[in-house]
C-alpha positions as CSV (number, residue, x, y, z in Angstrom):
1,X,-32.4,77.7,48.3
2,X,-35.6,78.0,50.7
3,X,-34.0,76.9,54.0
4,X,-31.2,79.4,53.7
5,X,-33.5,82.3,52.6
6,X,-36.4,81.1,55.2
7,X,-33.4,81.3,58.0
8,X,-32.1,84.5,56.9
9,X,-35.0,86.6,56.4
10,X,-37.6,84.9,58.5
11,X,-36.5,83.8,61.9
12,X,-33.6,86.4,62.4
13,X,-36.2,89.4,61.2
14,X,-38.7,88.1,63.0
15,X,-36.4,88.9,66.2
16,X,-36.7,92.4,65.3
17,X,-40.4,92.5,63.6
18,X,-43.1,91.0,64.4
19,X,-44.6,87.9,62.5
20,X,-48.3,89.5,60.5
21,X,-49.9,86.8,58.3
22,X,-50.1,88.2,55.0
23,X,-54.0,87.7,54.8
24,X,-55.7,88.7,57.7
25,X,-52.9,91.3,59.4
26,X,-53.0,89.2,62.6
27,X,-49.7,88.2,64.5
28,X,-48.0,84.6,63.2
29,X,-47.3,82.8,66.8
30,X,-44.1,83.3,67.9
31,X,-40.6,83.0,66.7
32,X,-39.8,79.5,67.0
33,X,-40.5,78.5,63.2
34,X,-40.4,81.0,60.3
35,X,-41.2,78.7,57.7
36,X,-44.9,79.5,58.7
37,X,-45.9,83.0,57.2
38,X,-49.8,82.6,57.3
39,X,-51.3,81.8,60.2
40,X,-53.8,79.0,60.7
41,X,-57.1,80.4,61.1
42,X,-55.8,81.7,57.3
43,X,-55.0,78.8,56.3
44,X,-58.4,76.9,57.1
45,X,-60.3,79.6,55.6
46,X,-58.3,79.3,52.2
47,X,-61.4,78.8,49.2
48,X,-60.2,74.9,48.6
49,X,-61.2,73.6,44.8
50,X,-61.1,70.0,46.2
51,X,-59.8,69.7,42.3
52,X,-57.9,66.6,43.5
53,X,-60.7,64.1,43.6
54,X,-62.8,65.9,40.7
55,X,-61.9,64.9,37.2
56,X,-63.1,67.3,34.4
57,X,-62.2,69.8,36.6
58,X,-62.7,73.3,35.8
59,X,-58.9,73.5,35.5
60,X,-58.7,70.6,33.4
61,X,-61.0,72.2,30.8
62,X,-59.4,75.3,30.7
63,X,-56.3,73.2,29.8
64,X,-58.0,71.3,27.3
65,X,-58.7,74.2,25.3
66,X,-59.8,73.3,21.4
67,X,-59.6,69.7,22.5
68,X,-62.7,69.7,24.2
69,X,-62.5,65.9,26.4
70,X,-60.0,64.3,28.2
71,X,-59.3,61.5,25.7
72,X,-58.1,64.4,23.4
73,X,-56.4,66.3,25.8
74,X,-54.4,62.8,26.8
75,X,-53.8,61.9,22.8
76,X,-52.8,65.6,21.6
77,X,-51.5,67.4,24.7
78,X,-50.3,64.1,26.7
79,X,-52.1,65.5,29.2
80,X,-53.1,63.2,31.9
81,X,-54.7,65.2,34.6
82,X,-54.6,68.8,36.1
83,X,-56.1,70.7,39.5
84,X,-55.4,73.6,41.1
85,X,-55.6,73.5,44.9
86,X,-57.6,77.6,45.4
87,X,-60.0,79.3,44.0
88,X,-58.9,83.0,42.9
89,X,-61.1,85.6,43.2
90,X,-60.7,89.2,42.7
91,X,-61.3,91.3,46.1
92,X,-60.9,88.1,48.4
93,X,-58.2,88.6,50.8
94,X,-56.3,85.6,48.7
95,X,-55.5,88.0,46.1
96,X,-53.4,90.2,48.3
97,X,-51.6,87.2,49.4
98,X,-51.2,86.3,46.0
99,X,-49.8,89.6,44.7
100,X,-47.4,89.9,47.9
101,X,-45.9,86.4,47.2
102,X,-45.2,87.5,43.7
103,X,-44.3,91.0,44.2
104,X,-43.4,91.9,47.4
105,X,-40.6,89.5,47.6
106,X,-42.4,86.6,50.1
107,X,-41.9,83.7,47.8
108,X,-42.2,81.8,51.7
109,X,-46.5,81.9,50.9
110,X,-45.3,80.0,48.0
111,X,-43.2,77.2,49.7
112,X,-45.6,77.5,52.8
113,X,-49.0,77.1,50.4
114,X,-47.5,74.3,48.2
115,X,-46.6,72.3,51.5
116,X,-49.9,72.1,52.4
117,X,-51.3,71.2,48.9
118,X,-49.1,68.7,48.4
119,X,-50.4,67.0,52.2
120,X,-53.8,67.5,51.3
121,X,-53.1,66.6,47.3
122,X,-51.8,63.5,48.6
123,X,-54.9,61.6,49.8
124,X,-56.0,61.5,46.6
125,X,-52.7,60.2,44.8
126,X,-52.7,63.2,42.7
127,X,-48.8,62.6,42.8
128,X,-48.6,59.2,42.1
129,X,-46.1,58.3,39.3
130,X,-45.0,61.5,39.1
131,X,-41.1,61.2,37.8
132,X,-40.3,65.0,38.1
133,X,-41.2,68.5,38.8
134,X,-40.6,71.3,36.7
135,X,-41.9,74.9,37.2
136,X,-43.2,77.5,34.6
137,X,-39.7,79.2,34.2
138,X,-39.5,82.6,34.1
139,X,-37.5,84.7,31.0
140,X,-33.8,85.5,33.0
141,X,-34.8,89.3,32.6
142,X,-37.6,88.6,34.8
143,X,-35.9,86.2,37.3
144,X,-33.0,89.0,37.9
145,X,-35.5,91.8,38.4
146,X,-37.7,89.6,40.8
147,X,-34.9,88.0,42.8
148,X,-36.9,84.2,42.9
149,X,-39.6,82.3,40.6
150,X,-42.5,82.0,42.8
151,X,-43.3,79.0,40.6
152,X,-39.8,77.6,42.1
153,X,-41.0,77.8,45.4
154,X,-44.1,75.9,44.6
155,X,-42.4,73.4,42.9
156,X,-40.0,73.3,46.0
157,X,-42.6,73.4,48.6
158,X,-44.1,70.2,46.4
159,X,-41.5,68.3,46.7
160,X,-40.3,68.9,50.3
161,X,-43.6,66.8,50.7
162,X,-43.9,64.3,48.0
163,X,-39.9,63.7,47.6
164,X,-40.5,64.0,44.1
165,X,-37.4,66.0,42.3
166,X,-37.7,69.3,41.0
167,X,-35.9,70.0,37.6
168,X,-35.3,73.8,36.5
169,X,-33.1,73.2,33.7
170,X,-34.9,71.3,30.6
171,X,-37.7,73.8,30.0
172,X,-36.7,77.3,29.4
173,X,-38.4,80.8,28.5
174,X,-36.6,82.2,25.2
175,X,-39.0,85.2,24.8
176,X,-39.0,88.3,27.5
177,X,-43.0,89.0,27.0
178,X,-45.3,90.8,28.8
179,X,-46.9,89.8,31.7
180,X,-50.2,87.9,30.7
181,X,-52.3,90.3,33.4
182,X,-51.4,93.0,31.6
183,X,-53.0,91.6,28.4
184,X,-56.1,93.3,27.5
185,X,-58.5,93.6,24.5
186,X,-57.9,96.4,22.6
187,X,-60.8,96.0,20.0
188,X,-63.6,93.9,18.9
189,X,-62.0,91.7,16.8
190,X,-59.0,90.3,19.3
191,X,-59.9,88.0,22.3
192,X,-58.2,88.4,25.4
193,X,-57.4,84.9,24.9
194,X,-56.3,85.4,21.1
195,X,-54.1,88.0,22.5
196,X,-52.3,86.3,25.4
197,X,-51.9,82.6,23.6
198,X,-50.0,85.2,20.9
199,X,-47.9,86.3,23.5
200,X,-46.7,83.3,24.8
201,X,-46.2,81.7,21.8
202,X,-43.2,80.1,20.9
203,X,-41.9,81.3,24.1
204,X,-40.6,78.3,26.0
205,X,-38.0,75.5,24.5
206,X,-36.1,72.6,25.9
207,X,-32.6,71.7,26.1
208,X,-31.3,68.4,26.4
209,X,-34.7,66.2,25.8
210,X,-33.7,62.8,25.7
211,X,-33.0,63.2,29.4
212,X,-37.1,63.2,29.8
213,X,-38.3,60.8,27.5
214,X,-41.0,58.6,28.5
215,X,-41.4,60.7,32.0
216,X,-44.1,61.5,33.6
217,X,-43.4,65.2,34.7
218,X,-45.5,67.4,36.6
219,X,-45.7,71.4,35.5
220,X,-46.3,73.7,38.1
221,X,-47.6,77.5,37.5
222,X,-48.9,79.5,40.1
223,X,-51.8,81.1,38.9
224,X,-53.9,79.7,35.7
225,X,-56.4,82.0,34.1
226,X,-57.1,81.8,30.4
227,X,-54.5,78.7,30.7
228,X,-52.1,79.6,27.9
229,X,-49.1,80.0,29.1
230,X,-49.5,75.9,30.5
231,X,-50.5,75.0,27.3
232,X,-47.4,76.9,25.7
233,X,-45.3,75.3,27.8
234,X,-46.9,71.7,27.4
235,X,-46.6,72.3,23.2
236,X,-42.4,72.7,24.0
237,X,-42.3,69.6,26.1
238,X,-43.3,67.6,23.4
239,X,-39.9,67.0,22.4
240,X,-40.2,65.0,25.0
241,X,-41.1,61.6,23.3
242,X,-43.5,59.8,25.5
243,X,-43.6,61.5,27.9
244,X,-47.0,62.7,29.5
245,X,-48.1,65.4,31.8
246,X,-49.9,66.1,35.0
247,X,-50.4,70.0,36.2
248,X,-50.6,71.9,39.5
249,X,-51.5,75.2,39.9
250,X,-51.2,76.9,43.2
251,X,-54.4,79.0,42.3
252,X,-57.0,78.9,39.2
253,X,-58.9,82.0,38.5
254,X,-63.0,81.6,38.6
């Protein structure tokens, strides 16, 4: 999937148009590798969680939700550890990146992004054990409108560098719901978290489970916010008996 596309619509369009990093406007280098869609200075700049090495993690809490510790996040959600590699931020120059590699059909700042999580991930063995990768599917409505899953490329860019398989067929998205962004309160007595765990729930299942028991599978989602469309997805996986869970997020909103 991304050397093909990466071939087609990077290095022979970048013949005929010039290579601009997605962040900063500036030119990409030249035309030798089109895998590279942000250029470096970018990249070093990116606002790092260093999540890795920092248990309790900010993302890990937001995952925990009514479990409140790690201990019950491991015993009810089988949830072993989570990090996000950026900081979101509304106005910083990563959210335009952010919305062009969902929207404006550059899933590359996914594969590109991930690749470079998963070398920095992996001083700190955040992979380690790590059976399979699966990626917060989206509902096939969704997928055909889009053209990709960004969450795909993620997963993909992942395991270019860990070797770790990625798995897009055991965890699936029944319900066509509304994108969680768009979720807003509309009176006092709803959350925006009330409203956007309602959403999602009961929208993922699994097929075929005996295939995953006793794994240790990573979920990858590209941007966590309030954190419940991970935890919807970790309540389907379940039926996976013994199994537990590790997540990576690409992003995780402060």
């Amino acid at each position: 999937m991304r050397s093909d596309r990466l071939f087609r619509r990077g290095y022979l369009s970048a013949i005929f148009y010039p290579p601009v990093c997605p962040m900063c406007g500036g030119h990409v280098g030249d035309i030798a590798d089109r895998t590279e869609v942000i250029c470096s200075a970018c990249l070093d700049a990116l606002p790092r969680t260093e999540q890795a090495v920092l248990p309790e993690n900010s993302t890990e809490m937001t995952l925990w939700g009514e479990c409140h510790s790690p201990a019950a996040a491991r015993r009810i959600m089988h949830l072993e550890r989570a990090a996000a590699f950026l900081f979101y931020e509304k106005d910083h120059p990563l959210q335009r990146v952010i919305h062009k590699m969902k929207y404006a059909d550059l899933p590359e700042i996914a594969w590109q992004l991930a690749r470079l999580a998963a070398r920095e991930f992996a001083y700190a063995d955040f992979f380690e054990d790590i059976d399979v990768i699966i990626p917060v599917p989206l509902h096939p409505n969704r997928l055909h409108s889009r053209g990709y899953n960004q969450s795909e490329y993620i997963a993909r860019g992942l395991s270019d560098v860990t070797g770790i398989p990625v798995d897009t067929t055991h965890l699936l998205r029944c319900k066509d719901t509304p994108k969680q962004a768009q979720i807003k309160a509309s009176g006092a007595m709803t959350s925006v978290p009330e409203l956007r765990k309602a959403n999602v729930a009961d929208a993922f299942e699994v097929v075929r489970p005996e295939q995953l028991y006793h794994k240790h599978i990573l979920l990858v989602d590209d941007l966590i916010t309030t954190g419940e469309t991970v935890r919807a997805c970790l309540k389907a996986m379940k039926r996976f008996r013994g199994a537990e869970f590790t997540v990576f997020a690409l992003c995780k909103a402060r």
